[in-house]
C-alpha positions as CSV (number, residue, x, y, z in Angstrom):
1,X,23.6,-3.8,-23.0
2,X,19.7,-3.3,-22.4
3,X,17.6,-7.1,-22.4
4,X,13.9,-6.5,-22.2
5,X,12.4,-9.6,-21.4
6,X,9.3,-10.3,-23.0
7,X,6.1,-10.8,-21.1
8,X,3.2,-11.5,-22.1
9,X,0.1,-9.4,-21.8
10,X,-2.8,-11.5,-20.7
11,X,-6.1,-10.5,-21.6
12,X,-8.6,-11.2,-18.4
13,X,-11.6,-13.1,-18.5
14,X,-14.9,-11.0,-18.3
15,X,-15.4,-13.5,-15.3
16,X,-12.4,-12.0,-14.1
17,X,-12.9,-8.6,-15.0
18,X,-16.6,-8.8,-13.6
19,X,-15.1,-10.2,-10.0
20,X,-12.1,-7.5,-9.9
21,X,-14.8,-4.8,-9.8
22,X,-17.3,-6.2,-7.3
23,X,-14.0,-6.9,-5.2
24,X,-14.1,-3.4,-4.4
25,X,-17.7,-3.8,-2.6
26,X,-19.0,-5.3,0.4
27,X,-21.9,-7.3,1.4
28,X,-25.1,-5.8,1.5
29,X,-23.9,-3.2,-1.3
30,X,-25.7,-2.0,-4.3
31,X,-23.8,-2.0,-7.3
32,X,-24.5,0.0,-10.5
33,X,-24.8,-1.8,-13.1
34,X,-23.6,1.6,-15.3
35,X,-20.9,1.9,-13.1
36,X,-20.0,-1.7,-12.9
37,X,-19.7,-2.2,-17.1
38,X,-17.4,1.0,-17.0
39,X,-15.1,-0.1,-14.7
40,X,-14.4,-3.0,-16.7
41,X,-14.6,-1.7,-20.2
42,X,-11.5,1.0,-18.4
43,X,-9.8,-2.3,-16.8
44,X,-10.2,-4.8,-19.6
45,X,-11.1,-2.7,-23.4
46,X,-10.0,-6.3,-25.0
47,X,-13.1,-7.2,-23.7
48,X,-15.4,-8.0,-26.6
49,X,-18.4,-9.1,-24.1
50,X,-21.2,-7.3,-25.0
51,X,-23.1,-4.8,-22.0
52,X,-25.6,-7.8,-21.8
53,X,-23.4,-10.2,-21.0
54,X,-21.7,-8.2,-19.1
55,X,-24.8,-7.4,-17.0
56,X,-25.7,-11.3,-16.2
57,X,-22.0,-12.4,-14.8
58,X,-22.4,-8.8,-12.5
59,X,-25.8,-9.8,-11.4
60,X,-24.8,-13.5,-10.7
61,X,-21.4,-12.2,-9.0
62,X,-23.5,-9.5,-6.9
63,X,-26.6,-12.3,-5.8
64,X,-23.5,-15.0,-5.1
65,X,-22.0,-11.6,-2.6
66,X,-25.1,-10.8,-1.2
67,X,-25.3,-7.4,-2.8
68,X,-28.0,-5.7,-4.9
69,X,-28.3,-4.5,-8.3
70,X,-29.4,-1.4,-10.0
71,X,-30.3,-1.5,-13.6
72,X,-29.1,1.8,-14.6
73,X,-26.9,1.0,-17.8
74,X,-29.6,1.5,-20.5
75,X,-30.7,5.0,-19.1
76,X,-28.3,7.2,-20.4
């Protein structure tokens, strides 16, 4: 007899989503902001945050890490 227990799937927070993919930078680093909002649209596609949104918890994460910001996502 198979038993599946059921889990539930918990969508993140785009606070959370935003901090999981700065975790993966240090101090002093300059993060994309491109780069950052596809890494979390890939971790988190629940996420209904728009790419603005998205951009102001990255850049007050990044300042609050000491790292910089390039505002890269609009030139595609």
């Amino acid at each position: 007899m198979n038993i599946v227990s059921r889990v539930p799937v918990v969508d993140l927070t785009a606070e959370e989503l935003v901090s999981s993919a700065l975790s993966k930078f240090r101090a002093g680093d300059t993060i994309s902001t491109r780069a950052a909002i596809e890494a979390i649209r890939r971790a988190g596609p629940a996420c209904d945050d728009s790419d603005d949104q998205l951009v102001e918890l990255i850049v007050m994460t990044a300042i609050g890490r000491t790292m910089g910001v390039v505002f890269d996502h609009r030139s595609r």
